[in-house]
N, C-alpha and C positions, 0 to 999 in steps of 0.2 A: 504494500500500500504506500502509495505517494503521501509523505507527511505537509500538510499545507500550513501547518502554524508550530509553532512551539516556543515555548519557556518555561523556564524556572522556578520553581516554588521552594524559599526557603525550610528547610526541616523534613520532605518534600520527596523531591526530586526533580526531574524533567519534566515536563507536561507534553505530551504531542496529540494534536488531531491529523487524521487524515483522513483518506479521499472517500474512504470505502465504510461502508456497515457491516461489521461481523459478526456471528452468532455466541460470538464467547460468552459467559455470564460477567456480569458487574460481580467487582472483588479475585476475579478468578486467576491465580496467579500462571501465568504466562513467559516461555522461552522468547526472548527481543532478539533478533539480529537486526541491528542499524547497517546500513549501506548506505556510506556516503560518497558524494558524485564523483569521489576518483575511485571508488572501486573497492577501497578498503573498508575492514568490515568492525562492528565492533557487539561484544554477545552482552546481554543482561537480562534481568527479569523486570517482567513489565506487571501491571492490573489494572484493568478496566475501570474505567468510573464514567459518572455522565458527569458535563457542565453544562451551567447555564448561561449563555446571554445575550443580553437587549438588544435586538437589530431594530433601530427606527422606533421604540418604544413598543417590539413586540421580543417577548423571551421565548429563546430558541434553543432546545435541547440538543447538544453536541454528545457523540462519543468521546471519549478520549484514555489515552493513555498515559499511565506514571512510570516512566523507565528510573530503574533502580541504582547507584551505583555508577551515575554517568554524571557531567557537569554537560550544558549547554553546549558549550563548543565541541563536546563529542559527538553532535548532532547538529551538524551543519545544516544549510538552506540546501536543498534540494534532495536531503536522504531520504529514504524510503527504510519502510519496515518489514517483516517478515516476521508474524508471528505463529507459535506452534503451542500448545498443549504442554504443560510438563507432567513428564511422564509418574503415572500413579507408584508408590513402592510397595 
């Protein structure tokens, strides 16, 4: 998935939306591989949540993601995502 926004939440993590709706569950912890636009890759754990916000004074439900274990600049403008299921033990 093409990430179209992202930032920082102190205490936190990353925040990223992108392009697509998945069926993952909200909270559900999740394998991240970032790929950013030279190619190189980078692995973490992500979770689901929704945001909210005000486009034109109407509130717009977003997916989004919290990648774990990364700073912003790990997640350059144009990376994309690739997420997968962590596997049950």
């Amino acid at each position: 998935m093409k990430i179209i926004e992202r930032f920082q939440i102190s205490g936190r993590g990353v925040v990223v939306v992108g392009d697509l709706q998945t069926d993952f569950r909200m909270g559900e912890k999740l394998n991240a591989i970032i790929v950013r636009p030279d190619g190189s890759k980078a692995s973490t754990v992500a979770e689901k949540e929704y945001a909210l916000r005000r486009i034109d004074d109407v509130a717009h439900e977003f997916e989004v993601f919290v990648l774990r274990h990364v700073d912003l600049s790990d997640v350059p403008e144009g990376s994309t995502l690739d997420l997968s299921f962590v596997p049950s033990r």
